[in-house]
C-alpha positions in Angstrom: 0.0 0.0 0.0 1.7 3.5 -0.9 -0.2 6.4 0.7 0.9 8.9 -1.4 -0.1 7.3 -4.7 -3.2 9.9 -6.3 -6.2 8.1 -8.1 -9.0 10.1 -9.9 -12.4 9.2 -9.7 -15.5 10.3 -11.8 -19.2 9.3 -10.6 -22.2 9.1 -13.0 -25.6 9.0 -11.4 -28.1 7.8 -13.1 -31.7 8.7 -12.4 -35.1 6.5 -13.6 -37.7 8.1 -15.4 -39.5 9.6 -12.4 -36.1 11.4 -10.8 -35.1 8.4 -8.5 -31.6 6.9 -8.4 -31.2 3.9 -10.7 -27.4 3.2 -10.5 -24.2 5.0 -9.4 -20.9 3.8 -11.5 -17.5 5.0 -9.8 -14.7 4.5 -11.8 -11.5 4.8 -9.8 -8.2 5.3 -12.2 -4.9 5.3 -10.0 -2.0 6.9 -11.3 0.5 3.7 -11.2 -0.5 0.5 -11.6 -2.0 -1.5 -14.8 -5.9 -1.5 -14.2 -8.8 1.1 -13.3 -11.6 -0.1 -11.0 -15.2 0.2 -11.9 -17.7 0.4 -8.5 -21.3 -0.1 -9.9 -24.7 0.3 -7.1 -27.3 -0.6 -8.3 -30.9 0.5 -6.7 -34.1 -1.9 -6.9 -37.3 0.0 -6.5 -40.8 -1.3 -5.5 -43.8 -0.6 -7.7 -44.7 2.8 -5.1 -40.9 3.7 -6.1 -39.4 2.9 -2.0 -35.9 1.1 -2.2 -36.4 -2.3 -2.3 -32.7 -3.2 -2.3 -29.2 -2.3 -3.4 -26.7 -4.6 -5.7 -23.0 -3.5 -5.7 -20.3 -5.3 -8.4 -16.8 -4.7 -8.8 -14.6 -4.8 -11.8 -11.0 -4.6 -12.9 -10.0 -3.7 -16.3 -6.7 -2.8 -17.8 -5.6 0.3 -18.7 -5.7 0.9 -22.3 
């Protein structure tokens, strides 16, 4: 682990029909290393639009 190694992350929210929160993907680029990470939550709503539950997945992918 090296403390003083920067990363940049960017955050899209995306947003349902209606205004409510669909997904948030966070993509997390360090500056050394070989791969960016990809963070993606994902929000379940009921019929009545409440938050019926939240999905999270994680990725790896090489730096092009």
């Amino acid at each position: 682990e090296n403390e003083d190694e920067d990363v940049t992350c960017v955050s899209t929210f995306n947003r349902n029909a209606d205004g409510s929160l669909s997904s948030v993907v966070t993509v997390v680029t360090p500056d050394e290393g070989n791969f960016y990470y990809t963070q993606t939550a994902t929000f379940t709503r009921n019929a009545d639009g409440s938050l019926l539950s939240v999905a999270e997945a994680y990725t790896s992918t090489p730096k092009s």
